[in-house]
C-alpha positions as CSV (number, residue, x, y, z in Angstrom):
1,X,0.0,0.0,0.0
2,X,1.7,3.4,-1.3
3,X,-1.0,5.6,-1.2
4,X,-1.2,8.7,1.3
5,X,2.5,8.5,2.9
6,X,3.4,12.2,2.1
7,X,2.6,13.9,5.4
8,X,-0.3,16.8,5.0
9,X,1.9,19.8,6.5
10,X,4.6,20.3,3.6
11,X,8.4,21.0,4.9
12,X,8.1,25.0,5.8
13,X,4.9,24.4,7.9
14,X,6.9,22.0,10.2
15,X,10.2,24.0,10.4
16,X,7.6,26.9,11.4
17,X,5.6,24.6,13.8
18,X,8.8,23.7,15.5
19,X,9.7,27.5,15.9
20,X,6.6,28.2,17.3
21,X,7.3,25.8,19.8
22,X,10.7,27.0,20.7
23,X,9.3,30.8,21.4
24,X,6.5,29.3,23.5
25,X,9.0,27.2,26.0
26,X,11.0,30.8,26.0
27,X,8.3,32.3,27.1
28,X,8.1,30.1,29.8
29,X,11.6,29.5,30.8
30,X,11.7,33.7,30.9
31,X,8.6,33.8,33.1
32,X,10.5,31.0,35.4
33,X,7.8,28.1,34.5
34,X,8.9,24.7,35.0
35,X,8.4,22.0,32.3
36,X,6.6,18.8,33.3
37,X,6.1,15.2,32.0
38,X,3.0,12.9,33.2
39,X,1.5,10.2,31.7
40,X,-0.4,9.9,28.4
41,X,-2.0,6.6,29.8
42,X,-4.4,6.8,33.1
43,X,-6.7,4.1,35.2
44,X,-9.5,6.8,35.4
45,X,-11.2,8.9,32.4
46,X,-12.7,12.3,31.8
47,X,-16.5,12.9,33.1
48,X,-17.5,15.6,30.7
49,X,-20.5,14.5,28.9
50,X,-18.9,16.1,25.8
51,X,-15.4,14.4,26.2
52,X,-15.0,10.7,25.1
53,X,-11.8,9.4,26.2
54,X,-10.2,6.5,23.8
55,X,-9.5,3.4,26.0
56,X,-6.3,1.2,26.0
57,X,-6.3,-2.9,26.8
58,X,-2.7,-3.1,28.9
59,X,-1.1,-6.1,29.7
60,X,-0.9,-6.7,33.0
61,X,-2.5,-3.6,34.2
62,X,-6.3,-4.4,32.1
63,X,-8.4,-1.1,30.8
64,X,-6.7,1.9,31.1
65,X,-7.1,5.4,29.1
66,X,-5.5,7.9,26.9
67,X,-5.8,11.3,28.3
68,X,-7.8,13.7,26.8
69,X,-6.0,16.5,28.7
70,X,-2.9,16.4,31.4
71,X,-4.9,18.6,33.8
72,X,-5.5,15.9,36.4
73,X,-2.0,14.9,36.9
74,X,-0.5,18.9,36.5
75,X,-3.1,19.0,39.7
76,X,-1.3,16.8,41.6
77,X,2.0,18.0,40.7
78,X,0.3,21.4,42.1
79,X,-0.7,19.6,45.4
80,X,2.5,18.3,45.8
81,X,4.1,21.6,45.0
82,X,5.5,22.4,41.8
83,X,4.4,25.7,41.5
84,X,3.7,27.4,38.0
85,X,4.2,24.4,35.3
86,X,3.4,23.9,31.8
87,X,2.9,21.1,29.4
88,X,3.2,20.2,25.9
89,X,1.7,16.7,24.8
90,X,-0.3,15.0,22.8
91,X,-3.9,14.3,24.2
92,X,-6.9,11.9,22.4
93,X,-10.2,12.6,22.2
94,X,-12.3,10.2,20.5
95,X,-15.1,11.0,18.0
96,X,-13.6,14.2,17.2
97,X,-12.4,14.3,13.2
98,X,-13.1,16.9,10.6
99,X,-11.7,20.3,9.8
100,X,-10.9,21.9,12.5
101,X,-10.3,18.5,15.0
102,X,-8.1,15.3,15.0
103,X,-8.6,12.3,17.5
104,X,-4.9,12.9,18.2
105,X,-3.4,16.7,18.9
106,X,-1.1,18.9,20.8
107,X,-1.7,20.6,23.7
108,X,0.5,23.3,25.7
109,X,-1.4,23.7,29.3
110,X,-0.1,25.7,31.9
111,X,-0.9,26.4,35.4
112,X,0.1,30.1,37.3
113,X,-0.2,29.9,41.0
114,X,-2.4,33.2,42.7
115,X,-3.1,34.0,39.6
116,X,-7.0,34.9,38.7
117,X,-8.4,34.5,35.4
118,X,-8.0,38.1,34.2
119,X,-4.0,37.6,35.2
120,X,-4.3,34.7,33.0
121,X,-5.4,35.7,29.9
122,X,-2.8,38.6,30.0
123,X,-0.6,35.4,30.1
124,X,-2.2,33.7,27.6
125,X,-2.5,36.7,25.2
126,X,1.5,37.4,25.8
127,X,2.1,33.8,24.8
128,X,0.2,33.6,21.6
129,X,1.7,36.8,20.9
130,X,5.5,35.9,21.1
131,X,4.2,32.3,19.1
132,X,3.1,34.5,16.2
133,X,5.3,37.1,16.2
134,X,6.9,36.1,12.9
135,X,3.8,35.2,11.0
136,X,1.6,37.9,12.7
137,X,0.9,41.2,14.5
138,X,-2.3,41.3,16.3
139,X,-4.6,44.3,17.4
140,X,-5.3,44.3,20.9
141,X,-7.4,41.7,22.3
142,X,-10.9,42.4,23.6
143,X,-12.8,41.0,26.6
144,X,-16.4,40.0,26.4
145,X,-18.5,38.6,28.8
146,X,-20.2,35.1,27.4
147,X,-23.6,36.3,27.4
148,X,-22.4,40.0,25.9
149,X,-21.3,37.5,23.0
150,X,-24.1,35.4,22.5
151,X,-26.3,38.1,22.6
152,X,-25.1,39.9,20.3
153,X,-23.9,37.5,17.8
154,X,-26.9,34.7,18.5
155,X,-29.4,37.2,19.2
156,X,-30.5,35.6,22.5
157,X,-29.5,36.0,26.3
158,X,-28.4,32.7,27.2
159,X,-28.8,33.1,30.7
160,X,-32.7,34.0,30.5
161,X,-33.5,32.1,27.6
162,X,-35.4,29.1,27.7
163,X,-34.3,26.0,25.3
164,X,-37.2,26.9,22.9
165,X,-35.4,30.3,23.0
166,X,-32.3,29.3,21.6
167,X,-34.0,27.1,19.2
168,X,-35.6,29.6,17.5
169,X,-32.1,31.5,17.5
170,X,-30.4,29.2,16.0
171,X,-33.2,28.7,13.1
172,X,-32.8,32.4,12.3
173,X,-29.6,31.6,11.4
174,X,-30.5,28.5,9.2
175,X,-29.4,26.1,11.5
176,X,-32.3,23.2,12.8
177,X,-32.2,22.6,16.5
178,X,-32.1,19.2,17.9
179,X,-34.0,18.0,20.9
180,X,-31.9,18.5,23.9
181,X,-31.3,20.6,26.6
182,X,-30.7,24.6,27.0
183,X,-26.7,23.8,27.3
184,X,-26.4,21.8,24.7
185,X,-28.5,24.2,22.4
186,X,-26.3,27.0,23.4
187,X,-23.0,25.1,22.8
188,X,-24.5,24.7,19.1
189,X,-25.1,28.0,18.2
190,X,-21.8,29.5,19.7
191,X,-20.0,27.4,17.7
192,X,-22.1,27.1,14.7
193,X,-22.4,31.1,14.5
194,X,-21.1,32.9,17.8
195,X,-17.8,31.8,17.7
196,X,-17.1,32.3,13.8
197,X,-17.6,36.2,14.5
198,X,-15.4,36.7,17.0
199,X,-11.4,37.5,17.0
200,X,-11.3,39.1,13.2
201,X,-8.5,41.4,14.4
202,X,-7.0,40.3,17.3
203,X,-7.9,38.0,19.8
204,X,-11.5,38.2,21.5
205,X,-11.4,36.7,25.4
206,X,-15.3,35.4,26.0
207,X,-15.3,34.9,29.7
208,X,-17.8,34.6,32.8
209,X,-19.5,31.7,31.4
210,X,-22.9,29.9,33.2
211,X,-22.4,28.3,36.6
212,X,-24.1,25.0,34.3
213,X,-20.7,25.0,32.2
214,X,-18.6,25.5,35.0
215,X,-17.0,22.2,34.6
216,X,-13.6,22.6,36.5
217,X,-14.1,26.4,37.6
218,X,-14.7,28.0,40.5
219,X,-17.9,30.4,40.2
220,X,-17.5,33.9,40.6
221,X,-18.0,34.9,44.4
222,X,-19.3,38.0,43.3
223,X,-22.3,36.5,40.9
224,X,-22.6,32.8,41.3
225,X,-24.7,32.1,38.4
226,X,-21.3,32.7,35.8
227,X,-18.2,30.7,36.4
228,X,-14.3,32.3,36.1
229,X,-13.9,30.1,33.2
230,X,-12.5,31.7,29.4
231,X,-12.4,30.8,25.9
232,X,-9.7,32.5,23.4
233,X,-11.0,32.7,19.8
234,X,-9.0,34.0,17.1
235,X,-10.0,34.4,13.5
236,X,-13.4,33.0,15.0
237,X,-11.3,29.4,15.9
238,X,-11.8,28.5,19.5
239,X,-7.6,28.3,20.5
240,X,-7.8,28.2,24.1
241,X,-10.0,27.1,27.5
242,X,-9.0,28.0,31.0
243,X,-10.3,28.3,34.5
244,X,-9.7,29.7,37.9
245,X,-9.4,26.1,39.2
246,X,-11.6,24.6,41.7
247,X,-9.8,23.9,44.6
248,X,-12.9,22.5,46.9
249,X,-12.7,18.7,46.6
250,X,-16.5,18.2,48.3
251,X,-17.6,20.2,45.1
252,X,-15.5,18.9,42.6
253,X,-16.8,15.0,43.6
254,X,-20.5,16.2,42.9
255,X,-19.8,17.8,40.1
256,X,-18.1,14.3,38.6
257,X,-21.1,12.7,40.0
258,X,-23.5,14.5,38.3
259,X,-21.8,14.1,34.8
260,X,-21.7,10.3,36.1
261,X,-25.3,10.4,36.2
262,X,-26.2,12.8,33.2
263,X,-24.2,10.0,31.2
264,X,-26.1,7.2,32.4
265,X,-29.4,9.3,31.3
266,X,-27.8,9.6,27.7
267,X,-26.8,6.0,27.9
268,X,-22.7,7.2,27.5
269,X,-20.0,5.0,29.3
270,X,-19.4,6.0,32.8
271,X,-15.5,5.7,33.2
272,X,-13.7,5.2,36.8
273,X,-13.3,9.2,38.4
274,X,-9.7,9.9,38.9
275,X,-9.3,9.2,43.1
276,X,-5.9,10.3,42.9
277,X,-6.4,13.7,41.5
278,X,-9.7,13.8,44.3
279,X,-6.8,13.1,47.1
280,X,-4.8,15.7,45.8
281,X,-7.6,18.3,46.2
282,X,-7.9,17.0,49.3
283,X,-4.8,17.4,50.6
284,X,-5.0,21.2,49.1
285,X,-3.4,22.6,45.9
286,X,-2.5,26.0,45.7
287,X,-4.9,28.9,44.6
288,X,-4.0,28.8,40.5
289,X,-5.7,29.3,37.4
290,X,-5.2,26.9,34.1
291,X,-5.3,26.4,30.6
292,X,-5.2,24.6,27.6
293,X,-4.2,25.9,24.3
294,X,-4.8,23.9,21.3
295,X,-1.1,24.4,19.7
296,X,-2.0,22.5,16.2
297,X,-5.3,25.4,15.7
298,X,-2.5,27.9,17.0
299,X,-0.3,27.1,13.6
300,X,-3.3,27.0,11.7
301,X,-4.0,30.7,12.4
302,X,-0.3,31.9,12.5
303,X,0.1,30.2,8.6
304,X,-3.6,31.2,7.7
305,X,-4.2,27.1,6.9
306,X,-7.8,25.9,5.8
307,X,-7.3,22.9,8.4
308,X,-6.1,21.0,11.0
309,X,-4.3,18.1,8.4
310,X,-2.0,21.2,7.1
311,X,-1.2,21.9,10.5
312,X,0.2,18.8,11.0
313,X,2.4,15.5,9.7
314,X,0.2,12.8,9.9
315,X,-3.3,13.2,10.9
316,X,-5.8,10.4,11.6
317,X,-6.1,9.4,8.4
318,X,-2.8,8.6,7.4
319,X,-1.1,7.6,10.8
């Protein structure tokens, strides 16, 4: 078989790639972050409804999983006292192929201790500057809260609306709404038509997102119906999620229960919940915030690629 060994991203986007990289571990090494290593494979598996981890038969050791993200174990490292960290690795999620996503990817997550989430995206955006420097220069980047967004891109308020609400949003924009639930409605049309708007110039921060999409965030003291939890989007291409991490073990448990039980309801697998990164909550980690940066979009929007595949060597399809 001969067909489709020629990798997707020709020479110059690799040797370009691999500089980005370089200028994103200086960033780091200037700002006095240490680089970690922890393990691609893991006993337990992501929660999230949305997330589908891709599971591993191990010799010796039975089911295990690839990671969909290194958060879990840069936790611990937290607990245990690292400090600030960062991460670059591949991560799987499964089900996720087309344009703009590959089962297999590259992630740089980082962790800042005391820092809030307005601290971190001033990190973030100084990062994804100094990656881009070369290829780019970006106008400032503007904050917007998520229901400033979706209200004025989607045309509804997605903290009032009602799931027949967004529904009929989303038809004004062409687009036929499933059955399901508000969330789920809401996660359709930001990235069906919110998202696409947003970050034309330079980068648009869409923070303070609903307590229901909190997932690993603490909620805002000041208004506990949003969560500190941001999205990046540039050249309307979601690059980037972080938090201002939940540090309240108690909390975090219920919340892995309740995705536990929303995927029994949908009829999803229900994987083993990390206990280990539980314990390390327990023991205490240090107030932080987090995020993950989708480094293979990141090249995509520094080259001005059309997808994913031209981002990278090998995707899926011809691994």
């Amino acid at each position: 078989m001969t067909a489709g060994w020629r990798p997707t991203a020709p020479p110059g986007v690799l040797r370009a790639r691999a500089a980005m990289l370089a200028r994103i571990r200086a960033h780091f090494a200037a700002a006095g972050v240490l680089e970690v290593e922890t393990p691609t494979l893991s006993r337990a598996a992501v929660t999230d409804v949305h997330l589908a981890s891709v599971p591993a038969e191990v010799a010796g050791l039975g089911r295990m999983y690839l990671h969909t993200s290194p958060e879990y174990a840069m936790k611990r490292l937290l607990a245990a006292g690292v400090g600030d960290c960062f991460q670059v690795c591949r991560v799987y999620r499964d089900g996720e192929a087309g344009r703009w996503h590959n089962p297999e990817f590259t992630m740089v997550e980082w962790y800042r201790v005391g820092f809030g989430a307005a601290a971190l995206m001033d990190d973030v955006e100084a990062l994804v500057r100094s990656a881009l420097a070369p290829q780019r220069a970006l106008a400032p980047f503007e904050r917007v809260t998520y229901r400033d967004a979706v209200r004025r891109h989607g045309g509804v308020d997605p903290l009032d609306a009602r799931p027949g609400d967004v529904a009929a949003a989303l038809a004004r924009h062409g687009i036929e709404a499933p059955q399901a639930e508000r969330d789920e409605l809401l996660d359709l049309l930001v990235s069906a038509v919110v998202g696409p708007a947003l970050g034309r110039a330079g980068g648009t921060f869409v923070c303070d997102y609903p307590a229901s999409q909190a997932a690993l965030a603490r909620l805002k003291p000041s208004d506990p119906t949003v969560a500190e939890r941001f999205e990046l989007y540039l050249d309307g291409i979601e690059l980037a999620n972080g938090f201002h991490e939940l540090a309240d073990a108690r909390e975090q448990r219920a919340r892995f229960a309740a995705d536990l039980a929303e995927r029994t309801r949908r009829r999803l697998p229900a994987p083993p919940v990390d206990e280990r990164f539980l314990a390390a909550l327990e023991s205490g980690i240090p107030d932080c915030s987090g995020v993950a940066l989708g480094f293979d979009r990141l090249v995509m929007v520094a080259l001005g690629l059309e997808s994913l595949a031209a981002a990278m060597a090998f995707p899926a399809d011809r691994a």
